[in-house]
C-alpha beads as a LAMMPS data file, in Angstrom:
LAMMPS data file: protein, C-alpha beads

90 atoms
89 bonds

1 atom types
1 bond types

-500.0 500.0 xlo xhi
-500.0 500.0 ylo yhi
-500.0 500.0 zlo zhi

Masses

1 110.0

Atoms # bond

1 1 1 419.074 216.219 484.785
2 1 1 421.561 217.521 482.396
3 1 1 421.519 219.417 479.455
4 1 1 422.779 216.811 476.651
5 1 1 420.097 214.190 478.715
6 1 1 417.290 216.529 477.913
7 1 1 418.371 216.889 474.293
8 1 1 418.734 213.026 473.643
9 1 1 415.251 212.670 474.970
10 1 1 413.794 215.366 472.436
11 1 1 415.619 213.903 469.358
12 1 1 414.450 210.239 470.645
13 1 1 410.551 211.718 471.188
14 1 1 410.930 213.566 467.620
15 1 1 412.400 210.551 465.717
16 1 1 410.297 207.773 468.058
17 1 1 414.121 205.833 467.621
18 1 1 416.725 205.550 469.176
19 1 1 418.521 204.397 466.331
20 1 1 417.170 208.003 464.041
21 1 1 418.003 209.834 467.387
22 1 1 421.718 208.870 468.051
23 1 1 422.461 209.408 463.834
24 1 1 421.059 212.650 464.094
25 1 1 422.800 213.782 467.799
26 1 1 426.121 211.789 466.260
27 1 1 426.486 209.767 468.816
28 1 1 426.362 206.095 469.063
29 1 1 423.033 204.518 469.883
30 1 1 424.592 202.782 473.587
31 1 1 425.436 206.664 474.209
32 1 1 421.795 207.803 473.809
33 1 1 420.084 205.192 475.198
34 1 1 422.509 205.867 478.390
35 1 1 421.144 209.150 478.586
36 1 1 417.744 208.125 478.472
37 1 1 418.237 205.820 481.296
38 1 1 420.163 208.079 483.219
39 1 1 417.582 210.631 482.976
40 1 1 414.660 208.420 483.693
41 1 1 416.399 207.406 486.860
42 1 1 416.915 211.223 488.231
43 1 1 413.054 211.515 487.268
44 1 1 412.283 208.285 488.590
45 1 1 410.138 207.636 485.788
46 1 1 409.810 205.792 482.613
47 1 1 409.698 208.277 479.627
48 1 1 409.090 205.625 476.683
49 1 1 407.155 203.189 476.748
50 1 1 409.502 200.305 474.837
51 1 1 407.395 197.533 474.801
52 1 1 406.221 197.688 471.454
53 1 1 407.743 197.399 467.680
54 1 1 407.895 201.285 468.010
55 1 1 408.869 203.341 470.764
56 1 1 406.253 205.970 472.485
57 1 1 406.189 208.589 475.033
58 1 1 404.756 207.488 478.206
59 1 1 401.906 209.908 480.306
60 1 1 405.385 211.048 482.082
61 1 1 407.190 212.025 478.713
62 1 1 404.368 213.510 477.590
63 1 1 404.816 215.486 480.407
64 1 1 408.313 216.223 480.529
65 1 1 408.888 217.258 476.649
66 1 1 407.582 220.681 476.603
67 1 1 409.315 221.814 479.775
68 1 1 412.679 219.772 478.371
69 1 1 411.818 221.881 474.628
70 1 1 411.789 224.830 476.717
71 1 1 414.698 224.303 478.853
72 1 1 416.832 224.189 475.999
73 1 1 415.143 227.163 474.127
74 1 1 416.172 228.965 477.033
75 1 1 419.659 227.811 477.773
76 1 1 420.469 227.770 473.850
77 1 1 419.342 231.543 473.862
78 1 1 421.418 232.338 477.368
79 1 1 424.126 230.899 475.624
80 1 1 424.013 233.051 472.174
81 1 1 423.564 236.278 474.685
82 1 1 426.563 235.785 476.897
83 1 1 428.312 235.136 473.468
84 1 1 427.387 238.379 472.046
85 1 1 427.984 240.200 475.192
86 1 1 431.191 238.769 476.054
87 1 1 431.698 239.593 471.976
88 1 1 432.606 235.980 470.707
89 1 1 429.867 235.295 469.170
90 1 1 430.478 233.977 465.600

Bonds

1 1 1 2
2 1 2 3
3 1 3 4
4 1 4 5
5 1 5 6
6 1 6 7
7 1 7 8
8 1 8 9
9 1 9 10
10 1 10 11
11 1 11 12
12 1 12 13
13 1 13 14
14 1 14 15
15 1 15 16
16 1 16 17
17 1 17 18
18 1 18 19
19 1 19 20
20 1 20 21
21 1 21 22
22 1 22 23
23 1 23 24
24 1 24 25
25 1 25 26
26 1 26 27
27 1 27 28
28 1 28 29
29 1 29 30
30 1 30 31
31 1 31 32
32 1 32 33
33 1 33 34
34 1 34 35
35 1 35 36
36 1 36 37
37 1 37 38
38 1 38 39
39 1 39 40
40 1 40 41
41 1 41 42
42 1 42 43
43 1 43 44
44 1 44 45
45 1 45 46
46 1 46 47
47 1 47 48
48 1 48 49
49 1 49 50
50 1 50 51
51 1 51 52
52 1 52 53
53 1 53 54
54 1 54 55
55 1 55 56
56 1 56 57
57 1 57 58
58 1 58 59
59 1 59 60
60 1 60 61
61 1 61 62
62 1 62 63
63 1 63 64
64 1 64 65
65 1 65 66
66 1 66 67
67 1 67 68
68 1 68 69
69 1 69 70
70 1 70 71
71 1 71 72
72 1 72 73
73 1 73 74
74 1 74 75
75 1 75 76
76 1 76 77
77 1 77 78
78 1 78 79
79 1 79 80
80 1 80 81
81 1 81 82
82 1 82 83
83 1 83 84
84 1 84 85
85 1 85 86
86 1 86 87
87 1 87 88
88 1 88 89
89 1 89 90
């Protein structure tokens, strides 16, 4: 599981595309959709359900979103204080 895996799934379960997701990340939609799968195969679990016109969250991204959400709080915030302690922070 791996940082940039964790934040396409957020921007996929916020935007419900993958499409919305990859503009928004600027990445191209193969790259996202890549990361999804790469991250549902550490998990071993299907996190959208992508049978349907629209994507959804499945009972296991349900699950995983607020612990992935929180994850990156936390390493976006370790990040900004090693910044401002190592004094390069912008």
């Amino acid at each position: 599981m791996q940082l940039q895996q964790l934040r396409a799934f957020c921007e996929v379960a916020a935007q419900l595309s993958f499409t919305r997701a990859a503009r928004n990340l600027h990445y191209a939609q193969s790259s996202v959709t890549a990361q999804i799968q790469r991250l549902e195969e550490a998990l071993g679990a299907q996190l959208f359900d992508r049978s349907c016109r629209q994507i959804v969250l499945t009972p296991a991204g349900r699950c995983l979103l607020p612990y992935a959400a929180q994850i990156l709080r936390t390493a976006d915030a370790a990040q900004e204080q090693v910044a401002a302690a190592a004094g390069t922070r912008p």
